[in-house]
MDTraj code that builds the backbone (N, CA, C; nanometers):
import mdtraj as md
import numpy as np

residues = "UNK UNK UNK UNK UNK UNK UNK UNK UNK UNK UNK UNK UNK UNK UNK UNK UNK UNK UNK UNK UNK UNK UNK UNK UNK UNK UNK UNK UNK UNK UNK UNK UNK UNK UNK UNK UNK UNK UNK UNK UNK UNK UNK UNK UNK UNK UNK UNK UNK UNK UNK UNK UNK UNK UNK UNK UNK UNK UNK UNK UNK UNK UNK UNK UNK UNK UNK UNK UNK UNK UNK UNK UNK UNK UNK UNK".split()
xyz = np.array([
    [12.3880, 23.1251, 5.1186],
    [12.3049, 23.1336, 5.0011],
    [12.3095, 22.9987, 4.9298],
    [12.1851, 22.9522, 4.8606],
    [12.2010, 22.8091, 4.7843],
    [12.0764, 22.8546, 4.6724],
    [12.1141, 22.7625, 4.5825],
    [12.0391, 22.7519, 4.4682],
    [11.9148, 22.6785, 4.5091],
    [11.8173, 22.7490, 4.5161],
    [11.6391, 22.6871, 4.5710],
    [11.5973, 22.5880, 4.4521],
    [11.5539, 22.6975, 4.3105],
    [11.5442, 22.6258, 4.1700],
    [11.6110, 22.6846, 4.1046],
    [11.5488, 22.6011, 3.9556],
    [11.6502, 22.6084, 3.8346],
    [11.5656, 22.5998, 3.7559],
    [11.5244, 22.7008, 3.6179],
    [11.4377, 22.6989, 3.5434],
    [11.4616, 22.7364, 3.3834],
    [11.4936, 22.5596, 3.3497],
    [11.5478, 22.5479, 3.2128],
    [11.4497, 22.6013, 3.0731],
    [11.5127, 22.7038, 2.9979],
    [11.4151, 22.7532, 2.8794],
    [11.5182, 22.7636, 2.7754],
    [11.4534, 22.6543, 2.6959],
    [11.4925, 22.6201, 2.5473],
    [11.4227, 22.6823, 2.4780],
    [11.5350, 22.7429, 2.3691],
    [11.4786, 22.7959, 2.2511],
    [11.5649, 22.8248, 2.1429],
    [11.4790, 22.8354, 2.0554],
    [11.6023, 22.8176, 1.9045],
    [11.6130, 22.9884, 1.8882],
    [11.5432, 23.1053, 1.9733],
    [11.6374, 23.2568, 1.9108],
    [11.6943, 23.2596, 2.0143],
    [11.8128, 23.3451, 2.0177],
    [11.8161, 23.4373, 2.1207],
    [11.7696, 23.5143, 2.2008],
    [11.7732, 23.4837, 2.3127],
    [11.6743, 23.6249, 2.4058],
    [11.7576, 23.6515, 2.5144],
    [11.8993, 23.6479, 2.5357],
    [11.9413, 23.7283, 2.6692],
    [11.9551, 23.8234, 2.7273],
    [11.9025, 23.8844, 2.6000],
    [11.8444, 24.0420, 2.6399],
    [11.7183, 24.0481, 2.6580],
    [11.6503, 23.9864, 2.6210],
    [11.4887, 24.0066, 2.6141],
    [11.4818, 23.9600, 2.8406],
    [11.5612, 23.8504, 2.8493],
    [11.5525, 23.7704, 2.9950],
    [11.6211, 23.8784, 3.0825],
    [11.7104, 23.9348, 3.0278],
    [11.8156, 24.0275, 3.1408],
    [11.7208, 24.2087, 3.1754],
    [11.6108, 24.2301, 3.0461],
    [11.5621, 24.3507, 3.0622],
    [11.4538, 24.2855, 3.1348],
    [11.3512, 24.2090, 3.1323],
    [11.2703, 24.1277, 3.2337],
    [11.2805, 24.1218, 3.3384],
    [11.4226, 24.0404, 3.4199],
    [11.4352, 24.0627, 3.5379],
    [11.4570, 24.2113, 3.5537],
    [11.5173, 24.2816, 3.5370],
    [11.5879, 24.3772, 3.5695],
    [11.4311, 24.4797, 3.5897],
    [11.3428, 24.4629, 3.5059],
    [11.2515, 24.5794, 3.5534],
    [11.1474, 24.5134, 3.6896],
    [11.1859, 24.3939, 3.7445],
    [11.1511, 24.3292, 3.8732],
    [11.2491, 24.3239, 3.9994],
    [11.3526, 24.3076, 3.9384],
    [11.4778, 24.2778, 4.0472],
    [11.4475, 24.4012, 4.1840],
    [11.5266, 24.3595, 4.3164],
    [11.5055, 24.4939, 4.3912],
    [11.6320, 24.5753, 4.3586],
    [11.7847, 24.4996, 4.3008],
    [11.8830, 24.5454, 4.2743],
    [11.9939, 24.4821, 4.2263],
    [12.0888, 24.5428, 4.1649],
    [12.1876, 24.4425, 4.0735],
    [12.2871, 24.4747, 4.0660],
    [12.3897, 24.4197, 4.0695],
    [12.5162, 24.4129, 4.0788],
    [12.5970, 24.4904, 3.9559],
    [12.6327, 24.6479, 3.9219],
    [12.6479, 24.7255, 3.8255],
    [12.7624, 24.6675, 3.7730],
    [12.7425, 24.6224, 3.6248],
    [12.7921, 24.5449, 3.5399],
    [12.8531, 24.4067, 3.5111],
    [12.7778, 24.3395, 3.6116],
    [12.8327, 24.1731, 3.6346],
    [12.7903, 24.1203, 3.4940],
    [12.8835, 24.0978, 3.4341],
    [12.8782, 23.9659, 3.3402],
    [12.8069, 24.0590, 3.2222],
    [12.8117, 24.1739, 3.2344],
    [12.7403, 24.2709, 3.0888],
    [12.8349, 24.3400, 2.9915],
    [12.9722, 24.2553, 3.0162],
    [13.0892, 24.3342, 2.9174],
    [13.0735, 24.3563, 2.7976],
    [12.9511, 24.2254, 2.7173],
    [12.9307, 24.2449, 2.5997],
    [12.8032, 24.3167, 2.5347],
    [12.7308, 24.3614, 2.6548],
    [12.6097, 24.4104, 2.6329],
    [12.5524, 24.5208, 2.6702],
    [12.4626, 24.5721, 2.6529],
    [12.4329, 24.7374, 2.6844],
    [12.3427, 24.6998, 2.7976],
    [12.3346, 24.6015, 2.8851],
    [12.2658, 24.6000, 3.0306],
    [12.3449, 24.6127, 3.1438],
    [12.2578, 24.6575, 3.2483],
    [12.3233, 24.7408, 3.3313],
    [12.4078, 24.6257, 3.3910],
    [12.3570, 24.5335, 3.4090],
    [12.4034, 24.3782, 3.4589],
    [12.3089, 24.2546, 3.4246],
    [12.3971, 24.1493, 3.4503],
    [12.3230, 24.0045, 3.4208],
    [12.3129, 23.9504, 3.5841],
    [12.3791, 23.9958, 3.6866],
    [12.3322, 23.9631, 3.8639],
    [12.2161, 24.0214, 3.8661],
    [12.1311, 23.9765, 3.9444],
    [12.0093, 24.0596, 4.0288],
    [11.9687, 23.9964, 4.1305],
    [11.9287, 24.1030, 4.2294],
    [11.8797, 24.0363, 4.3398],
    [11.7634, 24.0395, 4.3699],
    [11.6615, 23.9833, 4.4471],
    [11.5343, 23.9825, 4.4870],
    [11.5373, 23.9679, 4.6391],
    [11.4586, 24.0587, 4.7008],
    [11.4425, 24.0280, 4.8724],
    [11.3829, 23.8890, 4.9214],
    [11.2693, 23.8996, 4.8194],
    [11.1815, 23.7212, 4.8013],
    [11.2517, 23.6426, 4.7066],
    [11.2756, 23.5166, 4.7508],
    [11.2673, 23.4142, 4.6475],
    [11.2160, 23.4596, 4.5276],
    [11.2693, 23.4806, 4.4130],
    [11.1907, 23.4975, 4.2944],
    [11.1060, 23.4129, 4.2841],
    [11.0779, 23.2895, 4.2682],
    [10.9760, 23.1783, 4.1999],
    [10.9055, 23.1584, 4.3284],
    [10.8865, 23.3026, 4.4470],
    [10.7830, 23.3227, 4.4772],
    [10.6909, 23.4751, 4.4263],
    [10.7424, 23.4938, 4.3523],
    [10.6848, 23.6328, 4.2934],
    [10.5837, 23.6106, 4.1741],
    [10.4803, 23.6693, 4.1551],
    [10.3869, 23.6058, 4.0203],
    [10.4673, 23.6746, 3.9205],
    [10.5216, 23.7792, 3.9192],
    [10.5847, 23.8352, 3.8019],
    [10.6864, 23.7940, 3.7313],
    [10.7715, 23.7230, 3.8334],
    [10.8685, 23.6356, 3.8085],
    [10.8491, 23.5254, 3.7272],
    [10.7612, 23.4377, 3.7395],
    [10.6871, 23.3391, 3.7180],
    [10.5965, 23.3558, 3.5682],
    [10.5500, 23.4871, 3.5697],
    [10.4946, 23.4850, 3.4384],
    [10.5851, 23.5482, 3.3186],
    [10.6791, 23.5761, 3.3678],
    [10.8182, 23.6015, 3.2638],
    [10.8837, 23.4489, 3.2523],
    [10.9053, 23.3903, 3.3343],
    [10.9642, 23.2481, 3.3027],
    [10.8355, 23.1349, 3.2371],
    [10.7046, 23.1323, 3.2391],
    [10.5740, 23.1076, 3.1585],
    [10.6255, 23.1566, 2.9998],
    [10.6484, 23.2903, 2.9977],
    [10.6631, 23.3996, 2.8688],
    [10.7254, 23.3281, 2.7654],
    [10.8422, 23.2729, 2.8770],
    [11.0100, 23.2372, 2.7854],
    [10.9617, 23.0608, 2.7307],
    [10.8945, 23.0418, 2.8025],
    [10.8719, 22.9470, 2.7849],
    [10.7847, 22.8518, 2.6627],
    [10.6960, 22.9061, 2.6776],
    [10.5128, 22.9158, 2.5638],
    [10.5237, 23.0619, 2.4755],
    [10.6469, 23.1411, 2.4863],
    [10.6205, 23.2503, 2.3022],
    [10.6965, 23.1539, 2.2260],
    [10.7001, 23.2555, 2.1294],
    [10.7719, 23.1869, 2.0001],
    [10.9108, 23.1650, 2.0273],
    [10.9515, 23.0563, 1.9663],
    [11.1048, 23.0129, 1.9700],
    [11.1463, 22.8834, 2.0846],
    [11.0123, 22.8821, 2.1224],
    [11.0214, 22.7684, 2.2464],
    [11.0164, 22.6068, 2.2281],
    [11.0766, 22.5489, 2.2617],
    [11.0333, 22.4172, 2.2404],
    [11.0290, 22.3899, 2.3832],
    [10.9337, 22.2389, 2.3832],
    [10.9476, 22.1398, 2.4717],
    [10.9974, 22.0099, 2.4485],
    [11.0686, 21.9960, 2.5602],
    [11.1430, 21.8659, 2.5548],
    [11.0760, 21.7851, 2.6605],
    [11.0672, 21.6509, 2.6148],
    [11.0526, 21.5237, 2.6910],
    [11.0873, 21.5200, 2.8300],
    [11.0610, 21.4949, 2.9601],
    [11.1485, 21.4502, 3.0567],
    [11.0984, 21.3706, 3.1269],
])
top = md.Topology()
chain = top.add_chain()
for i, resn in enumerate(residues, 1):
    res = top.add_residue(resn, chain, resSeq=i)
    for name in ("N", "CA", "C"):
        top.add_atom(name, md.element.get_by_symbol(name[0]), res)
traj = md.Trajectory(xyz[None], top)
């Protein structure tokens, strides 16, 4: 397994819940309670059979996080 991409989203609220219920209603399955000790999600692992950032759904949740409110862009 290797890291394909990496898809940086800045923002001044919080949303790791808003990102963890997102995937999770796409994922094919997830790892029951990885990394959710502090939170009421089932987990923060998920898996996908496809490459995610080949999925449009995927893609228009990481668009979402990106261009709603709380987003900035940075220079690169």
């Amino acid at each position: 397994m290797s890291i394909e991409r990496v898809f940086a989203i800045r923002r001044t609220d919080k949303i790791e819940s808003k990102i963890v219920n997102a995937l999770q209603s796409i994922c094919n399955d997830h790892v029951k309670g990885f990394g959710a000790s502090d939170s009421k999600a089932k987990s923060h692992l998920f898996f996908f059979k496809k490459p995610p950032f080949r999925l449009k759904e995927f893609m228009n949740i990481v668009l979402d996080l990106k261009t709603s409110s709380g987003a900035y862009i940075t220079k690169t």
